[in-house]
N, C-alpha and C positions, 0 to 999 in steps of 0.2 A: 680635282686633281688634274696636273697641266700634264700632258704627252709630251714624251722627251723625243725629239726627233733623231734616230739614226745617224750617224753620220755619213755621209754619200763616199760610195766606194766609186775610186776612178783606173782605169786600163791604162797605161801609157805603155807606146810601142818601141822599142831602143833599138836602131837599126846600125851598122858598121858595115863600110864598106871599103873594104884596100884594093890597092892594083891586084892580090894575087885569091882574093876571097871576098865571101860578105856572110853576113851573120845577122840574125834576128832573134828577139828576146823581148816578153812582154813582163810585167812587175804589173799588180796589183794594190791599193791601198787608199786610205782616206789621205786627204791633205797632209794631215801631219805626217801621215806615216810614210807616203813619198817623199817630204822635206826630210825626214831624219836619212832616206833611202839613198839621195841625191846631194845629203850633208855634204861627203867631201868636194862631192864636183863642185859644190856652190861656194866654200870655203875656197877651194885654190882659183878659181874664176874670178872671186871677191879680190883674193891675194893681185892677180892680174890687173882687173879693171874695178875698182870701188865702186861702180855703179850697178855692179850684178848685186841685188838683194837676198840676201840668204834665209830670210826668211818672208816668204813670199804668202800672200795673204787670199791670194785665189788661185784656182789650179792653171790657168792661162797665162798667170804670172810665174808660177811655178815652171810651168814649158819654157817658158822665152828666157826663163834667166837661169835655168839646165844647159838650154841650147847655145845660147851668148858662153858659158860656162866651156860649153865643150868645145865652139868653136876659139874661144882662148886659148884655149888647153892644145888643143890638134895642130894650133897656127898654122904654119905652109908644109906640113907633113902630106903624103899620099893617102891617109886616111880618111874617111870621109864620116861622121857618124850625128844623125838626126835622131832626135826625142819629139814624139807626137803623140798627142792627146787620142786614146780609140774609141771610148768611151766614157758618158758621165754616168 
C-alpha cells in the first residue's frame, strides 16, 4: 500500500501600505487553495498583462504572478502593497 503524501501547507504574508496607513494579514493554505484565494487578483492582472499566469504550478510562481498581479492593479496609485512567501 503506497502513502499518500499530505499536501504542503504554505503561509503567505499580504502587506498594504498608503500615505496615511499600513496593514498586515497572513492567509494560509495548499497551492490550490491560495490559487483559488488569489483567483480574482490573478484574473484582473491576466485581464492587464496576459503574461500573468493564473494558474501557477509552484508556490514561487504563485508569489510573482500575485505580485505582478497587484502591482497592475495599484499602477501609479499611493498604495504600496507586497505578497511574500513566510513559510513552506
Amino acid at each position: 500500500m503506497a502513502k499518500v503524501k499530505a499536501p504542503k501547507v504554505y503561509k503567505v504574508k499580504i502587506s498594504k501600505c498608503s500615505i496615511s496607513r499600513s496593514s498586515e494579514r497572513f492567509t494560509e493554505g495548499t497551492l490550490e487553495e491560495l490559487t483559488k484565494y488569489f483567483g480574482y487578483t490573478l484574473e484582473v492582472g491576466n485581464s492587464w498583462n496576459s503574461k500573468i499566469n493564473t494558474k501557477p504550478k509552484t508556490i514561487k510562481s504563485l508569489i510573482s504572478n500575485v505580485q505582478k498581479s497587484v502591482d497592475v492593479i495599484n499602477g501609479n496609485t499611493y498604495t504600496s502593497e507586497t505578497v511574500e512567501l513566510v513559510s513552506e
